[in-house]
N, C-alpha and C positions, 0 to 999 in steps of 0.2 A: 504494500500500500504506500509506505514512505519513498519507493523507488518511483510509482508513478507521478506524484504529488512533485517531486522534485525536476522530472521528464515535463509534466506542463506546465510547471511557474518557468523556467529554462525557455521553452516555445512561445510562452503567454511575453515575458522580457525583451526574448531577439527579436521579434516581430515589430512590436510595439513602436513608434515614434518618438512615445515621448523620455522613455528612457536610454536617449543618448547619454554617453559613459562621459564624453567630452562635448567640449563647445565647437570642433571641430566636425565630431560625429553629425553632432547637432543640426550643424551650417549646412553637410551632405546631405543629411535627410529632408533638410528645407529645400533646397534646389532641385532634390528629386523629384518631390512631392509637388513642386512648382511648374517641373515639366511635365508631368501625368496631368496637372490641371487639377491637384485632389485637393480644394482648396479649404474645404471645410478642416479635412487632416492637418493641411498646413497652420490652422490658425492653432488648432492646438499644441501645437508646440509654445508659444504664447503664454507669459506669465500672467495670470489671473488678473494680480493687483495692476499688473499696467493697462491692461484693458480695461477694467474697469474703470481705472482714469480717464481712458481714451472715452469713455461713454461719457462720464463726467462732464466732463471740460466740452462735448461735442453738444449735452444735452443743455447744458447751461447757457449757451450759445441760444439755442431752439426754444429753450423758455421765455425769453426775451424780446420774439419776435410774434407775432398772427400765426394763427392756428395753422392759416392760407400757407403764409411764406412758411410757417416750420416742415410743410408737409412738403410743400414744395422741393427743400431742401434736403430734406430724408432722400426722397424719391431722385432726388439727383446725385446723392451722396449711394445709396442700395442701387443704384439703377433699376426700381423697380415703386409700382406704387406702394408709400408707406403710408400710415396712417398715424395720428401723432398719441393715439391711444394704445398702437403697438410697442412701442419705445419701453411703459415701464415694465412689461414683461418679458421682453427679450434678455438672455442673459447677456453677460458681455461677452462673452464669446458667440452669440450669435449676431449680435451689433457689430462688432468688431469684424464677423464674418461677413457681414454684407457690404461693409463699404470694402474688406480687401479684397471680395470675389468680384466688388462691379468695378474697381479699377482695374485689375490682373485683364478681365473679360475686353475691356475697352480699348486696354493697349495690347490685345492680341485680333480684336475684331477688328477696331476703327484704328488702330495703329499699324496694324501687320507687324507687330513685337512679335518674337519667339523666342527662348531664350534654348541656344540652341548650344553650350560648354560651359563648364566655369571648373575654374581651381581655386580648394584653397592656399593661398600662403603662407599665412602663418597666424597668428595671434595676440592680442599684448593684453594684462591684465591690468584693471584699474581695482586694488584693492584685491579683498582675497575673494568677493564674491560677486565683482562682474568681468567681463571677456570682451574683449572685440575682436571680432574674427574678421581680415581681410580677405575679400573674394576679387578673382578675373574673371570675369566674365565675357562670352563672347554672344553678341543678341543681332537675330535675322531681322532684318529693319528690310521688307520687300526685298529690292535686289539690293543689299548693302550690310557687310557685317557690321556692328560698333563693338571695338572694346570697351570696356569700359572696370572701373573697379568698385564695391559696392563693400562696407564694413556692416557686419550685422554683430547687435548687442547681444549680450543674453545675461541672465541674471542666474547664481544656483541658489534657487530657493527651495524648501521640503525637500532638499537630497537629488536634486536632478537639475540638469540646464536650461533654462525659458528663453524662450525668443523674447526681446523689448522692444516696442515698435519703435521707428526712427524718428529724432527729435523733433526732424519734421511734421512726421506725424500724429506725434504728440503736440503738437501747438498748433493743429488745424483748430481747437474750440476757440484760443487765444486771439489766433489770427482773424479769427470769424468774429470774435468779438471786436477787436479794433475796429474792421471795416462796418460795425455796426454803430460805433461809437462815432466814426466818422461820417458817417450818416445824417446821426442825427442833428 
């Protein structure tokens, strides 16, 4: 019995995405998972609490404006009709999953992105429990390769490595908020 028990925790582990050993492992799994288009998989790699931020600061932005414009902006932010009643019951990992699957979709339909190699380089730590992991990438732009290079965060938090969204990313509510401010 203890012989099978230890055969499927072993298969349930190496399978699994989110138990990369390293932030390297990590980074490959992201990229793979990027090219399959398995996008929902991809976002769980993704630490909780920064998602949750990312709804945060995104939601805080959408309270501030008409029911009209907040929906509006959902719906452009998911590429898809949102409704602004859906928002408090999506987790953050499903918020978080719609705005990364309608932009990944957009720069592969209306861009003709592909992201067609990439290697890791190398790493550098900031502290004992974040990474940055340097990536080359090489991306099918129609008829034209781009290299380009792309550093992805991650945090170890509960014993394993999280993707952190990019700082960019994290300051779309910020930024939405200025341009609101400047608005008015």
């Amino acid at each position: 019995m203890n012989k099978y028990l230890t055969i499927f925790l072993i298969c349930i582990f190496s399978v699994s995405p989110v138990f990369a050993t390293t932030p390297e492992e990590l980074t490959k799994k992201y990229y793979e998972l990027m090219q399959s288009n398995k996008w929902e998989e991809t976002v769980n790699l993704y630490d909780v609490k920064s998602l949750k931020e990312f709804k945060r600061s995104v939601t805080e932005y959408m309270n501030q404006v008409t029911e009209k414009e907040a929906e509006e902006m959902y719906t452009a932010l998911f590429g898809r009709k949102v409704m602004v009643s859906d928002i408090p019951v999506m987790s953050a990992q499903e918020f978080y999953n719609g705005y990364f699957r309608s932009t990944r979709i957009r720069l592969i339909e209306v861009g003709k992105i592909k992201l067609r190699s990439f290697k890791v380089l190398g790493s550098v730590s900031e502290g004992k429990n974040i990474r940055h992991v340097v990536v080359r990438k090489i991306t099918d732009a129609e008829a034209y390769d781009i290299e380009s290079y792309e550093i992805l965060s991650m945090v170890f938090s509960d014993n394993v490595w999280r993707l952190i969204p990019s700082p960019e990313v994290m300051a779309l509510g910020k930024k939405m908020m200025t341009l609101l401010t400047k608005k008015k």
